[in-house]
N, C-alpha and C positions, 0 to 999 in steps of 0.2 A: 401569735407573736405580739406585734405593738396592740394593746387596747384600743379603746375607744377614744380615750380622751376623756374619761367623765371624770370633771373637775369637779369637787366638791369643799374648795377653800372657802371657809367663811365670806360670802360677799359683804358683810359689814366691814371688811377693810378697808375697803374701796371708799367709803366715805369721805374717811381723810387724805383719799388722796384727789381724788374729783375734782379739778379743777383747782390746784394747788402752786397757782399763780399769782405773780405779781409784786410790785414793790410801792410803800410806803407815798400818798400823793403827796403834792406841795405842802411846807410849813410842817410846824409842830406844835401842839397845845400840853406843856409838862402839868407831873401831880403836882400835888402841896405836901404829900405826907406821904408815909409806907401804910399800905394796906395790910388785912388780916392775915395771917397764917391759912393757905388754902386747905378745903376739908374733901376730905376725896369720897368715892361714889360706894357707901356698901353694898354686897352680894345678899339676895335671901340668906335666912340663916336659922328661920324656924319653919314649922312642916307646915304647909298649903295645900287646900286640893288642887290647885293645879299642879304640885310635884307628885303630889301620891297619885294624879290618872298621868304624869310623866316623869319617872325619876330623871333628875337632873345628871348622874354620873359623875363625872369628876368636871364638866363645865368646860373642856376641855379641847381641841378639835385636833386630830390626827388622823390623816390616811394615807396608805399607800397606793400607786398610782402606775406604776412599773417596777417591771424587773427583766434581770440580764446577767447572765451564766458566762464566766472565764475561767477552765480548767475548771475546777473543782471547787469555787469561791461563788456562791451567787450574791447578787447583791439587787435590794429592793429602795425603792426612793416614794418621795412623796414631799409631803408638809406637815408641818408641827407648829400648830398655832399657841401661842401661850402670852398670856400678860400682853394682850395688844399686837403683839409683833407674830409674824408669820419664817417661820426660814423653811430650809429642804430639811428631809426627813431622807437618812441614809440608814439601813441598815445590813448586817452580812450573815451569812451561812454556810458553814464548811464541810456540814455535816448533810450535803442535800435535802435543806431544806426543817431539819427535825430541830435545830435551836438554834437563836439569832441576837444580836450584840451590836447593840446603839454603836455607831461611827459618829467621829464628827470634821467641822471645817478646821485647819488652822489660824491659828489666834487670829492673822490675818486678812484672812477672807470674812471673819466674825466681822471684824470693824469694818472692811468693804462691805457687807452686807445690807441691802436694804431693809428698810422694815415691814416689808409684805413679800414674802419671795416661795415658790414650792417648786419642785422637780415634777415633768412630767411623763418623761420619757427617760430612758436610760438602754445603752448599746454595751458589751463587754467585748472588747479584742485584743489583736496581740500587743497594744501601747497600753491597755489597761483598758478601765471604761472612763466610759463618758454619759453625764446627763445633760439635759435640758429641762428648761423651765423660764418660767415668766412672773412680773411682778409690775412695778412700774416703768421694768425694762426689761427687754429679753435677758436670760442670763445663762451661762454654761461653766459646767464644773466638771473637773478630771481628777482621778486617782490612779495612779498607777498598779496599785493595789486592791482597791476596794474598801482600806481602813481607815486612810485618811485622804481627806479631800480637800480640793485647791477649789477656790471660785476664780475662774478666766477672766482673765484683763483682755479684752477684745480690741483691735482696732477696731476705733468707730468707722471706719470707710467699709470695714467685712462685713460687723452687725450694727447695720445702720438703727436710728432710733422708728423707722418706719417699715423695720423688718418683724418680722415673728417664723416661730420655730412650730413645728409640727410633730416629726418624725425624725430616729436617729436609728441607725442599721452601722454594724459593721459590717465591710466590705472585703475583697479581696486585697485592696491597697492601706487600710485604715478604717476611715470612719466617712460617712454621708450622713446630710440632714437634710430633710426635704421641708419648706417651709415657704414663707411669701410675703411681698411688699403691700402696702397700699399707696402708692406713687406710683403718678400713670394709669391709673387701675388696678383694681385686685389680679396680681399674676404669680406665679412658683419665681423661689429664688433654691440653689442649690448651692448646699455648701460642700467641702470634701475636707479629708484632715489627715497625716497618713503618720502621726502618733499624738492625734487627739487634743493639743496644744495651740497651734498652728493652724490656721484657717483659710482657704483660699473662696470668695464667694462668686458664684454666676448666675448672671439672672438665668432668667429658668427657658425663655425663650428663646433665648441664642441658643440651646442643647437642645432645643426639641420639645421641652417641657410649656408647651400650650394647647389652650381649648382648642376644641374642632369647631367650636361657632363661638358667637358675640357670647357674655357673660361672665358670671363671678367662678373662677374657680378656683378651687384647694387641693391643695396636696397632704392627704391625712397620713396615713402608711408606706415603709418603704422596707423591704428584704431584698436580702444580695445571696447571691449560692455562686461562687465562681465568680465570674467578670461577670455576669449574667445580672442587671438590678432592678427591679420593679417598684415602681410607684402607684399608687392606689388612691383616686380623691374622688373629688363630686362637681359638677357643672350645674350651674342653677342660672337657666336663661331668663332673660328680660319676660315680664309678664303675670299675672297678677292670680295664676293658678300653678298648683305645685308641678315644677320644670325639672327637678333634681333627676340625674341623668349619670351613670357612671362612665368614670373616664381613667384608663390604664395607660400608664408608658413604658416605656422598657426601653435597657441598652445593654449590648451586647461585648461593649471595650468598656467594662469597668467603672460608668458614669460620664467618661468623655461627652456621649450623644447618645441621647434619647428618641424615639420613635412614638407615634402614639397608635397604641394597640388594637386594635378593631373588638367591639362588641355586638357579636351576633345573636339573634334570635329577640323574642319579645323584647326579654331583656332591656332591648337598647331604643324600643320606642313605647312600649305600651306600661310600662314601671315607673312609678316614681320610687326612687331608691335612695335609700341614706345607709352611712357608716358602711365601713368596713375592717372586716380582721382578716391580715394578709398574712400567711404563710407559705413554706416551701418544703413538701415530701412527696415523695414516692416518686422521684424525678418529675416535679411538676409543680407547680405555682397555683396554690388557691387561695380566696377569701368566701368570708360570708359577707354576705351582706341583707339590710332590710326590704321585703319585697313583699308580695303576694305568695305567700307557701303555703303548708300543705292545709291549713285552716280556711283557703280561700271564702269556703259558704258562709262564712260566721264575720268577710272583710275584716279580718284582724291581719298586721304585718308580723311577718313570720323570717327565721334567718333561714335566707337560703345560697344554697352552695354555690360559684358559681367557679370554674377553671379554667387556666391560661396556659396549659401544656407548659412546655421546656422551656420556654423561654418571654410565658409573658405576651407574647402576640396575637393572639386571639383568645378572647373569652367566651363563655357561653355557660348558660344555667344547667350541672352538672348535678342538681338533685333539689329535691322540698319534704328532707326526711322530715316524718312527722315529730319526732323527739324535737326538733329544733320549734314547732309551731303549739302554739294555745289559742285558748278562744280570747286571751287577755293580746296585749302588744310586746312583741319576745322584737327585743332589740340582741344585733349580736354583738359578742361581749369577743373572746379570744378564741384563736383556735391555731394547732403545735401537732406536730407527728412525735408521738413519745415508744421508740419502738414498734411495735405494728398495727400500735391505735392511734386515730382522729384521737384527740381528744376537743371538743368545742364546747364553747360557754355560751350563754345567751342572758339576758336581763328580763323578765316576765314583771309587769306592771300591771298591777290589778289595785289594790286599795294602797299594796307595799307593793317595794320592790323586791326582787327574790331572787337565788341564780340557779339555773339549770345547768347539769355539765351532763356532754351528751358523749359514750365513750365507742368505738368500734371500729374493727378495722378498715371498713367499708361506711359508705354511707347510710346504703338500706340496714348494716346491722349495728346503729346505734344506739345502744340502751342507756337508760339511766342510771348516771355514777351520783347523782348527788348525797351529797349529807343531808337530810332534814333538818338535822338538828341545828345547825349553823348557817346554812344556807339557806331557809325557807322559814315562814311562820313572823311573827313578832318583830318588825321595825324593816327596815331596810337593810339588807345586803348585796353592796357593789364589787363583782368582780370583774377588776381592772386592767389586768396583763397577768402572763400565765408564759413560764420557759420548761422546755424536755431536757432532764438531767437523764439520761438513758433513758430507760423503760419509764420512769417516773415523771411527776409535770409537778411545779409548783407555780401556784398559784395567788395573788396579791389582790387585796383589794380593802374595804373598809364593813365595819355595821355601825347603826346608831340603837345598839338596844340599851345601851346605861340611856340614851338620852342626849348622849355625845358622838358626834362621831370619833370611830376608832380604828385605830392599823389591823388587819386581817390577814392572815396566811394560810393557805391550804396545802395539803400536799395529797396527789392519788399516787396511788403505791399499792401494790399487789390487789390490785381489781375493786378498790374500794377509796372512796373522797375520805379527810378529815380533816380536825381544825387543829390549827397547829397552837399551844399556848405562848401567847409572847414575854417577854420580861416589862415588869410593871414600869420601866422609866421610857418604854417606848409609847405610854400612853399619859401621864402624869404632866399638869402643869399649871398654872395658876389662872384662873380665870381671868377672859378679858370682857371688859365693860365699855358699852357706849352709850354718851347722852345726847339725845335729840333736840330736846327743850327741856326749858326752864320755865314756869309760869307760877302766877298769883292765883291761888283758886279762893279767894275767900280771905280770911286770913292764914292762911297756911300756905306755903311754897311745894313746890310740886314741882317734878323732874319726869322724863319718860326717855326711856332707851330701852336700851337689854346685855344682858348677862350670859356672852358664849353663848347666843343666839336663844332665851330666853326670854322673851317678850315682857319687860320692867317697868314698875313705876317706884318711886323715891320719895318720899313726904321727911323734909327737913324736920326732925327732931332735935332740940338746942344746938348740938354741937356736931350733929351727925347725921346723915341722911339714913333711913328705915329704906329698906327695899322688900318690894313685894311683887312675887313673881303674877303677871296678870293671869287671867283663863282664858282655857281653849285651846289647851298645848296639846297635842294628840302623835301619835305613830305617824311619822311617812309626810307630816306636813308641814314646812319650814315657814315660821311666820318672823311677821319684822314690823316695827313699829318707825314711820316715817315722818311723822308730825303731831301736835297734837295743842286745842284749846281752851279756853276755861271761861267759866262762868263765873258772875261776880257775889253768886250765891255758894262758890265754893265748890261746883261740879267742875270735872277736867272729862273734856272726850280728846280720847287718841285715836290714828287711822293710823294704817297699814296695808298688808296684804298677806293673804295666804296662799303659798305655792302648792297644790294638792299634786297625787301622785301623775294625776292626767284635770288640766284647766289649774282655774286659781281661782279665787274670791277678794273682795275686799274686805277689810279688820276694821272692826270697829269699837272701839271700849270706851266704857262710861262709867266715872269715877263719881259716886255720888256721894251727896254732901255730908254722908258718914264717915266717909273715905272708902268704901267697899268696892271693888272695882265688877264688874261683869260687862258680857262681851255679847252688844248689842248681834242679834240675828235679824236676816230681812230675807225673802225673795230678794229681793233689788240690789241687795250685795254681793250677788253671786247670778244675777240674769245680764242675759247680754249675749249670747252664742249656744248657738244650735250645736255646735260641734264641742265635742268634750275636751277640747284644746284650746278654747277660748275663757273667756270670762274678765273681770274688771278688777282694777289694784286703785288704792287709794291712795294720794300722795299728800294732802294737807285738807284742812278742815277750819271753819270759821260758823264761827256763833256770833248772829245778831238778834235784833229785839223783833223780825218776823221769819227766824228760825234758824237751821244749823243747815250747814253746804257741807260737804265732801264732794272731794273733786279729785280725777287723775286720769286712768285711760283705758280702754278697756280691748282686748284682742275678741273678734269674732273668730277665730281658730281655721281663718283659711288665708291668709296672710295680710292683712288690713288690721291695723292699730289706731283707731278713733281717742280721741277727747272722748272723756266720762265724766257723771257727776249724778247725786242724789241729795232729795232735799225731803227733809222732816223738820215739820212745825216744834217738835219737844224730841227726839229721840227715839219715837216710840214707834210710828210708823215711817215707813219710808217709799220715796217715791223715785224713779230716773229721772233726770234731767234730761230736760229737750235744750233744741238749738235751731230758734229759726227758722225759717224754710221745711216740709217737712214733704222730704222726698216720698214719690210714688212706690210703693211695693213691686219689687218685680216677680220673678215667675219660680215656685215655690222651688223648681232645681237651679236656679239662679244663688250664686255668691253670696250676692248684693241681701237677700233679703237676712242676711245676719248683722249684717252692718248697723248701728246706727241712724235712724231715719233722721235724725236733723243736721241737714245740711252745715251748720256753721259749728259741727263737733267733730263732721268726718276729716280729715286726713285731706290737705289738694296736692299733698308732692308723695313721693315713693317713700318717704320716711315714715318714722310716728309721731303722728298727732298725739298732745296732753296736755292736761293741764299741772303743773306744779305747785302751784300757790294760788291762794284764792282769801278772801280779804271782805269782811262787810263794813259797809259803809252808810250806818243809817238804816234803814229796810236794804238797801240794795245790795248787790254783791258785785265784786269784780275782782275773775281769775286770772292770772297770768301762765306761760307756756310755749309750747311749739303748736304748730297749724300742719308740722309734717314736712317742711321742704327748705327746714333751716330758718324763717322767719321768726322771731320774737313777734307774738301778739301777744292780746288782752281779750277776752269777753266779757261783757255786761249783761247783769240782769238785772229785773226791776225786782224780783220776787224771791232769786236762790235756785227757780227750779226753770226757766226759760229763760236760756241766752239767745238773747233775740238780738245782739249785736257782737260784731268780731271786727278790733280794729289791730292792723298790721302794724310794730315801731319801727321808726326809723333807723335808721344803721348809719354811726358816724362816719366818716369819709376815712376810706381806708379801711375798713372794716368789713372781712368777707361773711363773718356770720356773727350773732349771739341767741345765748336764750335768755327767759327768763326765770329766775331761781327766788324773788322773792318780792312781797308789794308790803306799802306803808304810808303813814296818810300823816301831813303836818295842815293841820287848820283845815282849806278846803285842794288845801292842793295833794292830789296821789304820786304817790313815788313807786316808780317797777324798779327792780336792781337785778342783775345777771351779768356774767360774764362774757369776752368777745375771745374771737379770733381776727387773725388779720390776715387767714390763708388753712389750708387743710391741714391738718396737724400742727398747729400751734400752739407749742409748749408754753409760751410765753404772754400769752394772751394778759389782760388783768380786766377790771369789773365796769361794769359801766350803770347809768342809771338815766332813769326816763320821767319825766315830771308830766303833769297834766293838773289844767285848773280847769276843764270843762266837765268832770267827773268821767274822763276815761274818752272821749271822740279823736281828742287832740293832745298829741305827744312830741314833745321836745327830750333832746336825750345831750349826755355827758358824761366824755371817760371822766371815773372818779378816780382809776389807778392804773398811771399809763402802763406798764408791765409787771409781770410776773406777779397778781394776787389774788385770791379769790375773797368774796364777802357769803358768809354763810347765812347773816340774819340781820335785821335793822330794829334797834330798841329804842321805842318812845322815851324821850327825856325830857324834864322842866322846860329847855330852850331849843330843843331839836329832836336830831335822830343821831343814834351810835350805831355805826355799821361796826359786826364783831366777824375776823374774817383770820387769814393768815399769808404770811409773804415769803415768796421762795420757787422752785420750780423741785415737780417729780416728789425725789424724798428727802429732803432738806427743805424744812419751810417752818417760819418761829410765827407767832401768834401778832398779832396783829389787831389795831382799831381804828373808824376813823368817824370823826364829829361831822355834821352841817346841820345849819340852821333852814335849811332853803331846800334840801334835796339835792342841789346840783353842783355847790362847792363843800368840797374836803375835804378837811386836814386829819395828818397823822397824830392821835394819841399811845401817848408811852403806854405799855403793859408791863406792869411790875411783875418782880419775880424771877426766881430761877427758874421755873419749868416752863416759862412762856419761849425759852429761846435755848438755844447749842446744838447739839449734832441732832441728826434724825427728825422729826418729826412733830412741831406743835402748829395749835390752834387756838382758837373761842370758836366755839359755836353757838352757844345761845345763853343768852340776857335777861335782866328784870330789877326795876330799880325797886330796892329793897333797905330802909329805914334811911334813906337820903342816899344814898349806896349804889353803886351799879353790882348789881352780884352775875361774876359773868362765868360758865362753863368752859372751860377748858381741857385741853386733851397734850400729854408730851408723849413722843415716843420714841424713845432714845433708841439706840441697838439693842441697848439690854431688856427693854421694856417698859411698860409705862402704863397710863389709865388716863381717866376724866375726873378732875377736880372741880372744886367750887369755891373765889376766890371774889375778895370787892374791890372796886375799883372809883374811885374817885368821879362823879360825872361832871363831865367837860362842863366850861360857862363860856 
């Protein structure tokens, strides 16, 4: 039934929305004149060996994500990323499953729409269906049919702004969603709906829906068979080794009241366990879930069975067929009684990911139904959710073998898996583009972002920006380009990360002064965990006159997130950065010895530790970050590769947290700038900034923007700094600037132009004064769609 949850929406949308607060501070400094015609960001457009070792495809992103059977009508949901904007991705099948025909929202719900939105979940019953989904808010959408769909106007008192959605099941009365607050603690909230419209919500504790000891828990999957409903999540206790623990509930009147279900045998103490796919046959209630199966000697997690009889009330490990296990990490994917077979999925991660579908009436006789050709080999394929049309099961999910990800549909029918072909406009749409920075390399201008997830650089040609896709784009590893600096000989280096199928690396590219880009390799880029689930990401880079920093964070892959960093004299070698103090090695089955040995990079609260920004000053350097328990710090080095000092900033009065997002240097005084809160979920926050004349010991601080704005970047001018940022809350926010001479005071500067402001979505994110000019990056995203431009700007006096 319900999937897993494997979300796969472009995370570069999340950019613009990241802290997309605040409003415009004291005074106003106007232009004198109308600026240039803004010039927008080209896509590649001639052939690179980075596209021929990875075709690009249509540049595009689409997946599907669930599906859900009414009568004779199935209908599959997801997202459809295009030109910036994100919405749900509906489509139908009348014909079980063998042809399918885009749906869409009415005009209506278009303009409600935010600009990052995807369905994750979807239920069919007798009011119609229902989906779920999330964006920069929870959101829910109903059709009564399956062809066309309505986006839900919820009371905010049902779906609070501190709620999220999980799972949706119809029921014997309607509809259930099982889902949770983070207010008061991570706990279940449950909703019910009994024609899908209509919403009645209860916290989850008052029904019965709580842990059995202290901790974070989730409510992932929910199926109903009669009054009978089952909930399916995970407990992850206080403690600093993996606690993941499963925890079932059941009710017996229809969702009224909840019990929580007993789990017997190892199961329930000697397992750490994740995910589950809950179903309901053969009069009886099962899920898979991740454990120790039948590959036990080889320690790889394997899906294994596990069953709650009639009603959900007790469970117990009900098999570890071998089909469900590999020597690689078999995550379970879905599992449906389609006539007198199991049919289960599972996810196999080895260098790709791949799916197995394991089919038999029984446990012990499940054989393999997969498709080779679709399902295994060549890029990643995710499958997602999976419904029983009688004897038959279809199947949903995504691949990225053009390069893109894309919508996938299978269907097993008469003893055998296939791919279903979809219609070209379910995958079709215009590329979306993001810029990170803007810089001077020399005499040439220089841009770095990416292209539908692309990894880009951009060199200003007259009138137009040239893009060129970087190297090192490969199968199965999603990279992203997060900052990037230049030299005054004309070199640009960019940093990033690379997400591999299991751990990650730090990205490193080096633009040299031909303009030819290539993709620095090190040991040190990728050292940092013993465990294949760890490794280091890079989040900003600084080049000075005794060398080049990269800085950000790094996971030792058992649940500790330290501050990272690496220093090379020229590019060419590379070293880790230390911190200070440098802790004793403990005892080689000991945690600890994967961690980080310098004390002032580890982590002192339960969060993560990082560094975000980092800044040279002379020979020296100085990062800014978190310390891991919500403080804004700073560290110092004399050299780039030993921080040998870590100083905590101060937090204005009234102010529950900040971080820090960016530093900047007028004469000898340093400036940090980041964003606050004034309480846990604060929408409303806006940017503050931190001065120092002792080169970083001693910090004074000031809101710059009492509410609602974020500052994305600070550009050196003749007579100051330009903060280039946006004002607004969620997804309405117009672009935004503000002047100081000092660091600590002001003012708002006008942003010319139509695309700096109106419905949906603008910004500036990154600056560079440019023939007396400020030439600044910006980004609009209306409903309909939008990009990143390049646009001048008058600088403040």
């Amino acid at each position: 039934m319900k999937r897993l949850g494997l979300r796969v929406i472009t995370t570069c949308l999340l950019i613009g929305l990241a802290g997309c607060t605040s409003s415009a501070g004291s005074g106003q400094i106007t232009a004198d004149r109308p600026v240039a015609k803004p010039i927008d960001f080209n896509e590649p457009t001639t052939p690179q060996a980075a596209e021929k070792a990875h075709p690009v495809g249509d540049r595009t992103e689409q997946a599907l994500q669930a599906v859900a059977a009414r009568g004779g009508r199935i209908v599959a949901v997801g997202f459809d990323e295009s030109a910036n904007v994100s919405r749900a991705l509906f489509i139908s099948s009348d014909d079980a499953g063998r042809t399918w025909t885009r749906r869409q929202l009415d005009k209506d719900s278009l303009e409600r729409s935010q600009t990052f939105e995807g369905a994750t979940d979807i239920a069919g019953g007798p009011a119609g269906f229902v989906a779920i989904g999330d964006g920069p808010s929870t959101v829910l959408w109903h059709s009564s049919d399956g062809t066309t769909w309505q986006r839900l106007t919820v009371d905010p008192k049902t779906l609070r702004k501190t709620d999220y959605l999980r799972a949706i099941a119809a029921t014997a009365t309607g509809f259930a969603i099982v889902g949770g607050s983070t207010v008061g603690g991570n706990h279940l909230v449950y909703w019910q709906s009994t024609d899908g419209v209509t919403w009645r919500r209860t916290e989850g504790p008052a029904i019965g829906l709580k842990q059995t000891v202290p901790g974070e828990v989730a409510g992932d999957q929910i199926v109903a068979a009669g009054k009978t409903v089952v909930i399916a999540g995970n407990l992850s206790t206080p403690g600093g080794k993996q606690t993941d623990r499963l925890q079932y509930w059941y009710s017996t009147d229809g969702g009224r009241h909840f019990r929580t279900a007993a789990v017997r045998g190892e199961i329930a103490t000697d397992y750490s366990v994740y995910n589950n796919a809950l179903a309901v046959g053969d009069g009886k209630f099962v899920a898979l879930v991740q454990g120790t199966g039948f590959d036990e000697e080889n320690n790889s997690w394997d899906a294994v069975v596990v069953e709650g009889g009639p009603s959900g009330a007790s469970w117990h490990v009900a098999a570890t067929p071998w089909m469900l296990g590999t020597a690689f990490q078999d995550i379970p994917g879905t599992l449906v009684k389609a006539g007198k077979d199991w049919v289960a999925t599972t996810q196999v991660t080895s260098t790709t990911v791949d799916t197995t579908v394991a089919v038999g009436p029984t446990w012990a006789q499940l054989a393999d139904g997969t498709d080779t050709d679709s399902q295994r080999g060549r890029g990643t394929q995710l499958l997602a959710d999976s419904v029983a049309i009688g004897n038959d099961v279809v199947m949903v999910g995504s691949n990225d073998r053009t390069g893109s990800t894309e919508p996938a549909v299978w269907r097993y029918a008469e003893a055998r898996v296939s791919s279903i072909a979809l219609p070209a406009e379910l995958s079709g749409g215009r590329p979306s583009s993001y810029v990170r920075n803007i810089l001077r390399a020399g005499n040439e201008l220089v841009a770095v972002g990416d292209v539908s997830g692309a990894p880009t650089g951009w060199t200003r040609t007259g009138s137009t920006w040239q893009a060129t896709t970087l190297p090192g784009r490969k199968d199965a590893i999603s990279t992203s380009v997060l900052n990037a600096a230049a030299t005054a000989d004309g070199r640009v280096v960019a940093v990033g990360e690379r997400n591999l199928p299991i751990g990650r690396r730090a990205a490193v590219w080096i633009r040299g002064s031909n303009g030819q880009w290539t993709d620095a390799d090190s040991p040190v880029l990728g050292v940092g965990a013993r465990s294949p689930y760890g490794g280091p990401s890079a989040a900003a880079v600084a080049l000075g006159p005794s060398g080049w920093v990269v800085v950000g964070q790094r996971q030792d892959g058992t649940g500790h997130v330290d501050a990272w960093s690496a220093y090379s004299k020229d590019g060419k070698a590379w070293i880790e950065g230390v911190g200070g103090k440098v802790l004793p090695a403990k005892a080689a089955s000991d945690d600890e010895t994967r961690r980080t040995a310098g004390q002032n990079l580890r982590t002192v609260g339960t969060g993560e530790a990082g560094m975000t920004t980092v800044l040279a000053v002379g020979s020296r350097f100085v990062a800014g970050g978190d310390r891991g328990d919500g403080t804004p710090a700073v560290w110092l080095s004399p050299n780039g590769s030993d921080w040998k000092t870590v100083v905590n900033l101060p937090l204005a009065k009234g102010v529950h947290s900040a971080n820090v997002f960016g530093l900047g240097r007028l004469g000898n005084t340093l400036i940090a700038f980041g964003d606050y809160q004034r309480q846990d979920d604060d929408s409303d926050g806006g940017w503050v900034t931190w001065t120092s004349k002792d080169g970083g010991l001693r910090w004074t601080n000031q809101i710059a923007a009492p509410t609602k704005a974020f500052a994305a970047e600070l550009v050196p001018v003749s007579d100051g700094l330009v903060a280039l940022g946006n004002t607004g809350t969620d997804d309405d926010t117009e672009a935004a600037a503000w002047f100081s001479r000092d660091g600590r005071t002001w003012k708002a500067v006008p942003v010319p132009g139509e695309r700096a402001k109106g419905r949906g979505r603008q910004g500036l994110v990154s600056g560079v004064v440019n023939q007396g000019k400020l030439l600044a990056v910006g980004f609009d995203v209306p409903p309909a769609g939008g990009g990143y431009y390049a646009q001048e700007m008058d600088i403040p006096k």
